[in-house]
N, C-alpha and C positions, 0 to 999 in steps of 0.2 A: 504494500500500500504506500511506502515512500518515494515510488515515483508516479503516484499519482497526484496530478495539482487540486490546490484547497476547492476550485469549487467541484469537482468529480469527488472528493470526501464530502464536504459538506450534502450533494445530494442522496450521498447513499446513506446517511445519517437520519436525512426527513424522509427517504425514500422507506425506511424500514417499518414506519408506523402505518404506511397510507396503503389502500390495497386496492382502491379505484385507479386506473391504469390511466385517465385519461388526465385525474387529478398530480398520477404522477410527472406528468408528460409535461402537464402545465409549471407544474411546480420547480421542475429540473431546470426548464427554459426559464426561471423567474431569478434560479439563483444561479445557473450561469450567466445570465444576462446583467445581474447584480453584482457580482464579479468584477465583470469583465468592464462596464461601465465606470467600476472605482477604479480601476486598474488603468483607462483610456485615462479618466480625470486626473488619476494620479501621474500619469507619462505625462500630462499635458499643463499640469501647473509645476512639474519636473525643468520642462522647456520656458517656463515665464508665464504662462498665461492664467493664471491667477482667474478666480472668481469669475469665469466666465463661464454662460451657459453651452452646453453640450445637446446640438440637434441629434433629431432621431438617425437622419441621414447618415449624420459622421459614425455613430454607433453602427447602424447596419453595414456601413463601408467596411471599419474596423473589424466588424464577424467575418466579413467576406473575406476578407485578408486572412484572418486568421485560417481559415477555410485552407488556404495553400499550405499552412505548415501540418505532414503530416503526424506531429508528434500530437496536437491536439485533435478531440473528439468534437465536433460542433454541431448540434442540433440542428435544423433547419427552422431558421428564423424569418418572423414575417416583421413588418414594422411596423405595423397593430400593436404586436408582442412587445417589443420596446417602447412604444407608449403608450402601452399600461403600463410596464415594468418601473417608467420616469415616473407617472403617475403614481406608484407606493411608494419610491421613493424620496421625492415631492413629498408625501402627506406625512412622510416622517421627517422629514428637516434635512435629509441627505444630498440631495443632487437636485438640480432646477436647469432641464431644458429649454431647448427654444421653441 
């Protein structure tokens, strides 16, 4: 399990309570997508860019990239998906897109 990255841990963690498949399905893409969004935010105030909002766009760009490396696992994601995802977290104080 240690060379699996945190969010492929974190969803087998939520994934072991839930036994509706579709809630898994949702759930997996919420917290790779939650991830992977701190992770863009975190490269991206790394470079200077401070406090600035993060469009759906640039996130689904960033998936698609990721897509090419094959050491990662990527869901297939729609941009629906990512904003709702902005949308939880928005309503928790964490991340505010465009």
């Amino acid at each position: 399990i240690s060379n699996r990255k945190e969010s492929d841990i974190m969803t087998i963690q939520y994934n072991s309570g839930i036994h509706n498949i579709r809630d898994k399905d949702r759930l997996s893409k919420l917290i790779f997508l939650s991830y992977h969004i701190a992770l863009y935010k975190t490269i991206s105030e790394s470079l200077g860019f401070n406090n600035r909002e993060i469009s759906v766009d640039e996130i689904f760009d960033f998936i698609q990239d990721l897509k090419e490396d094959n050491d990662i696992r990527v869901p297939t994601i729609e941009r629906i998906e990512i904003s709702f995802c902005f949308n939880i977290l928005e309503s928790m104080g964490i991340c505010h897109s465009r």
